[in-house]
C-alpha positions in Angstrom: 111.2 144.1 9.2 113.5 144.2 12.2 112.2 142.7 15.8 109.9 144.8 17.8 111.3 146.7 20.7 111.2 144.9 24.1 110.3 147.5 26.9 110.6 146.1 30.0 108.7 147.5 33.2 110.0 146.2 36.7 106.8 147.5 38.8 103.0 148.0 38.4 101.9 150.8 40.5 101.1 154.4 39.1 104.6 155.1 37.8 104.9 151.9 35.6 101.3 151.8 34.8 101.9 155.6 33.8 104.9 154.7 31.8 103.0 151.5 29.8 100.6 153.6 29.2 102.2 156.6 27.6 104.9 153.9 25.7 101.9 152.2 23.9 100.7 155.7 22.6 104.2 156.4 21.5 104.7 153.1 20.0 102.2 151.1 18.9 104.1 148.4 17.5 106.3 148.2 20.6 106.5 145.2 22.7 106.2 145.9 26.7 106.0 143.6 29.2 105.0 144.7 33.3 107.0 142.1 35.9 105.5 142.6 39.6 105.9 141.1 42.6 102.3 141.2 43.4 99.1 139.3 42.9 97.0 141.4 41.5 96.5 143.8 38.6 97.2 147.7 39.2 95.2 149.2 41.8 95.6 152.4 44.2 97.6 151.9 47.0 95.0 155.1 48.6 92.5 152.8 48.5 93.3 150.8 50.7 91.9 152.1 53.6 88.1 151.5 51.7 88.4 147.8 53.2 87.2 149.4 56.8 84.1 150.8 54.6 83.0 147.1 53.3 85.4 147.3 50.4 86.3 143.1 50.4 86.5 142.6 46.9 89.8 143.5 44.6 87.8 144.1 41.7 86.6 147.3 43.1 89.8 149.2 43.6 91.2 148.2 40.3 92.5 151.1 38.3 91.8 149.5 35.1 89.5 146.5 34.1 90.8 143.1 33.8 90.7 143.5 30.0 93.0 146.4 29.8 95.9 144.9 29.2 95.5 142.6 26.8 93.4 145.1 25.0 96.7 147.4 25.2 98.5 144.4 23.7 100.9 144.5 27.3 102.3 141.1 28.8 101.9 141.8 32.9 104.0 139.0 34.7 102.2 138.8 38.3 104.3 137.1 41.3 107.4 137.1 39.3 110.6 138.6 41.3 113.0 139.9 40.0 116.6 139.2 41.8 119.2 140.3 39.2 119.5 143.2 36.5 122.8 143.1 34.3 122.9 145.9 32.2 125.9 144.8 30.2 123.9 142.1 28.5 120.7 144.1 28.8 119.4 141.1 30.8 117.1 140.3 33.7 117.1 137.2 36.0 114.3 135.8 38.3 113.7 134.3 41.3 113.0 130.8 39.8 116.3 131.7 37.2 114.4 132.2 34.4 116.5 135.3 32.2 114.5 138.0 30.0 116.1 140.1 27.8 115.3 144.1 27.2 115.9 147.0 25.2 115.1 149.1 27.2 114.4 148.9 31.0 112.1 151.2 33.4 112.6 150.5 36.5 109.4 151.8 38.6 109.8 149.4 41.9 108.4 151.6 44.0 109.2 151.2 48.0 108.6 149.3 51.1 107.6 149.8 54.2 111.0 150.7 56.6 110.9 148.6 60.0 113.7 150.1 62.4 116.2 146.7 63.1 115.5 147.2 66.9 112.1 146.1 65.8 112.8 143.4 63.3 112.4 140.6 65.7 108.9 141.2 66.1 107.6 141.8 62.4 105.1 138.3 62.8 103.6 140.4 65.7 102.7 143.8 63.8 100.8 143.7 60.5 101.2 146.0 57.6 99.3 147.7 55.2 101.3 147.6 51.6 98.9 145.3 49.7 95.6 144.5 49.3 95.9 141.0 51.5 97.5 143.1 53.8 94.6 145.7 54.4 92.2 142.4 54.7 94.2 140.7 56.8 94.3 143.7 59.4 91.1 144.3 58.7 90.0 140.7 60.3 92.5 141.5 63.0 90.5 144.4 64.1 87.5 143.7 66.6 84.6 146.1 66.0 85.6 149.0 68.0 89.5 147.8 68.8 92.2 150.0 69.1 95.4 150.1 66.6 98.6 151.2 68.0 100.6 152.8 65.1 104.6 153.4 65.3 105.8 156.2 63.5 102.5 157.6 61.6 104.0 158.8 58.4 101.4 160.1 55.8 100.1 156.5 54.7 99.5 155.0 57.9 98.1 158.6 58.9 95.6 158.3 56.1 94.4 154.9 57.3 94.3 156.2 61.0 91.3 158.5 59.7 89.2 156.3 58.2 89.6 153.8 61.2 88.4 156.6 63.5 85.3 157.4 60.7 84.5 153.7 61.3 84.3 153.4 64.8 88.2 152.2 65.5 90.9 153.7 68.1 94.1 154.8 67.3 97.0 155.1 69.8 100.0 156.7 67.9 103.4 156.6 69.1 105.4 159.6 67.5 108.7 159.9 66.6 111.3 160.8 63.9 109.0 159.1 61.4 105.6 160.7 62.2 104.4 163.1 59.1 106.9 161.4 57.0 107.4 162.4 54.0 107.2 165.6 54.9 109.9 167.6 56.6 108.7 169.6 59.4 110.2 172.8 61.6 110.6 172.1 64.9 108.7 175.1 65.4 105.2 173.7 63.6 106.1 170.3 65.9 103.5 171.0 68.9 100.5 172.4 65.9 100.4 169.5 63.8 100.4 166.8 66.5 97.6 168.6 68.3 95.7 168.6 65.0 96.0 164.7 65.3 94.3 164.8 68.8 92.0 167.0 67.2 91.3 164.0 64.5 90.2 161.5 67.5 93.8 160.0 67.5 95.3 159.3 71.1 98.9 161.0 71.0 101.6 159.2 72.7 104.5 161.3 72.6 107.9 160.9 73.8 108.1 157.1 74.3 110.2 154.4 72.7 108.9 151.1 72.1 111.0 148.3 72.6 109.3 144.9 71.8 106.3 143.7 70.4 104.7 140.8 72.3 101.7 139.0 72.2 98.9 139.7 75.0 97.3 137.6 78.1 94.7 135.8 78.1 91.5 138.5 78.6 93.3 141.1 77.5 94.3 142.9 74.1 96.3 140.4 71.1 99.5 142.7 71.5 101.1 144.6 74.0 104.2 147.1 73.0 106.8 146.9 75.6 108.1 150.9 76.5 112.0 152.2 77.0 111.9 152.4 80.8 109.1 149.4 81.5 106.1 150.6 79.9 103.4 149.1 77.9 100.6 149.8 75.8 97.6 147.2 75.0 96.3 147.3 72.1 94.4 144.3 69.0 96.5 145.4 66.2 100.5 147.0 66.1 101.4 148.9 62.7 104.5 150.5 61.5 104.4 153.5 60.1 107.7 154.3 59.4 107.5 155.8 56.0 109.1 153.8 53.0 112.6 152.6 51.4 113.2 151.9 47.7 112.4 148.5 46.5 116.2 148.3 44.9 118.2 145.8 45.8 118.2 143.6 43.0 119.5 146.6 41.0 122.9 146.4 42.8 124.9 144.5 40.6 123.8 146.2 37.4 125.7 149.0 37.0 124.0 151.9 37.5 124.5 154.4 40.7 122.5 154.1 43.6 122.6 156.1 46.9 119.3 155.0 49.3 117.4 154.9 45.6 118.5 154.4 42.0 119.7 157.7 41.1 118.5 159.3 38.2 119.5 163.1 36.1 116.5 165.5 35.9 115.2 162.8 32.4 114.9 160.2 34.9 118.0 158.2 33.1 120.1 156.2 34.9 124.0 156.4 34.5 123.1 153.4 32.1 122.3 154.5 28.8 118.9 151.9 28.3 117.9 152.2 32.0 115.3 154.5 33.4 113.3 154.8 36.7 110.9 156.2 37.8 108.4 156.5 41.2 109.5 156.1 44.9 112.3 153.8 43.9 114.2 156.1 42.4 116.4 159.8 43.6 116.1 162.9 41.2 119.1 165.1 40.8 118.0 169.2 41.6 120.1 171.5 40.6 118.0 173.9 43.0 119.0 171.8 46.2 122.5 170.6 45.2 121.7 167.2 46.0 118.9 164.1 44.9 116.1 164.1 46.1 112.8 161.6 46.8 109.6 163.0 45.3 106.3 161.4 46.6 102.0 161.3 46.2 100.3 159.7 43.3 99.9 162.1 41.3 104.0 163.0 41.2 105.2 159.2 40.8 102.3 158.7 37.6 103.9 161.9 36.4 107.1 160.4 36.5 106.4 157.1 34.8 105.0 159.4 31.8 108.1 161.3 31.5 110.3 158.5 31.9 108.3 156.5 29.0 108.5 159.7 26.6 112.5 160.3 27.3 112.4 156.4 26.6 111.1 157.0 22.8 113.1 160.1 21.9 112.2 162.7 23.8 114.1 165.1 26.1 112.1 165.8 29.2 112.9 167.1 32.6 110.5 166.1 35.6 109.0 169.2 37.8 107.0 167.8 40.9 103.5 168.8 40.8 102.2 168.7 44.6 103.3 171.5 46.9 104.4 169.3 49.6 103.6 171.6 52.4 102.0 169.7 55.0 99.1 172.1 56.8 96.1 172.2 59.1 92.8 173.4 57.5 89.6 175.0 58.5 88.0 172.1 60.7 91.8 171.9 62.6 92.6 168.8 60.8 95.5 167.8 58.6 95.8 168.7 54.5 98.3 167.0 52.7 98.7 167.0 49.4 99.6 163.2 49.6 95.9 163.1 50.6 94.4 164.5 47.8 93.7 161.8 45.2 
């Protein structure tokens, strides 16, 4: 009996969890191993926000129990980066040079948070939100009742600026470009959907460009956000929100085309023949827009992960987004997105 099949899964959010998933029912005898660059076993990135509802605990916002993958016989590699893909020798390297070899490779990476440069000075001044010590560590950075100011507000930082007002928080939003993200919106639906943030309890601060990030005075706020033209705002906590970027770099010398993300046909295959991806990491060719294309929400990167795992094992499926991206405003004058709906 020849060697088992080595799937390997670069990622362990829902589009690699999806795609372990859906390979183990395909085949059993396979073997699949999960690298991420993270701490902790799968869990909703949505969730998040429950830490500001006296969620403290990891346990709780676990997608599956701590038992789930060894029960699924899968080998997850937790803080293991991975700096080097060379699809030639079907070969990954890591950041402490230790070399894996693959049959077949899904590459599910997902993205990070984008930080304009002009602002890069000042990332040990703003906290994020990407990660379960993230949320806790902004969390104890909040004073009961403090005010955030969030750059950008794309959908994920939007989502968190609700629950913050729920629980008692302020929110001072500075808008730009970014805000909404990753939905596209008309100029003319602009004005509706920022006054449905006002309506939410979120201060709008439109029109301004910040500038710096510095600490505060003594009796005042933590942080103060120096403006374009001599401006500030005071505030205990500064968050970008300035949407996401694939989580890709390490793919660059390994063959296959990449444009922002990995670029992928409608089967989610790579122009290497034993390299797929899946999730936010990754660009989808439409035939419909002439051009690739980001899909985003959980349920359209899980979705993605399953495909990409069946196309893996023999099949011949093409990916069709589930959400209707339309962002709207609904009944109560707040926001509905389908990125909200989990």
């Amino acid at each position: 009996m020849g060697e088992a099949i080595h799937n390997v899964i670069i990622g362990n959010g829902s589009a690699g969890n999806g795609a372990a998933a859906t390979l183990r029912e395909r085949d059993p005898d396979c073997r699949i191993t999960i690298i991420t660059m993270g701490s902790l076993p799968f869990y909703n990135r949505y969730d998040l926000p429950r830490v500001f509802r006296g969620c403290y605990d990891w346990r709780e916002i676990l997608v599956h129990p701590l038992s789930y993958y060894d029960d699924q016989n899968i080998t997850l590699r937790r803080n293991s980066r991975v700096t080097d893909v060379d699809g030639r020798k079907r070969t990954i390297t890591f950041a402490h040079n230790e070399t894996m070899h693959y049959d077949r490779l899904l590459v599910c990476a997902g993205g990070q948070g984008y930080l304009p440069e002009e602002l890069s000075d000042y990332r040990g001044l703003m906290n994020g939100f990407n990660s379960f010590e993230a949320a806790i560590t902004t969390y104890k950075a909040l004073p009961a009742g403090g005010s955030m100011i969030m750059l950008g507000g794309d959908m994920i930082g939007l989502d968190l600026a609700r629950t913050l007002i729920d629980t008692g928080y302020k929110v001072l939003l500075l808008t730009n470009e970014y805000t909404f993200w990753p939905h596209r919106i008309a100029d003319d639906e602009r004005e509706g959907f920022i006054n449905a943030l006002k309506h939410m309890g979120i201060e709008v601060i439109d029109g301004v460009h910040p500038v710096a990030v510095e600490e505060g005075t003594a009796g005042k706020p933590a942080r103060r956000v120096v403006l374009d033209g001599g401006g500030e705002i005071l505030g205990d906590v500064v968050m970008p929100s300035y949407g996401l970027v694939p989580t890709a770099e390490f793919m660059l010398g390994s063959g296959v085309d990449i444009e922002r993300g990995i670029l992928v046909d409608p089967m989610l295959h790579t122009t290497d023949e034993n390299i797929w991806a899946a999730g936010d990491v990754c660009q989808i060719w439409s035939a419909e827009d002439n051009t690739y294309r980001f899909y985003y929400g959980w349920n359209n990167v899980r979705l993605m992960g399953e495909v990409a795992a069946r196309n893996v094992t023999g099949a011949n499926e093409t990916f069709e987004g589930l959400d209707d991206e339309r962002l709207r405003i609904d009944k109560n004058g707040h926001l509905a997105s389908p990125f909200w709906e989990y």
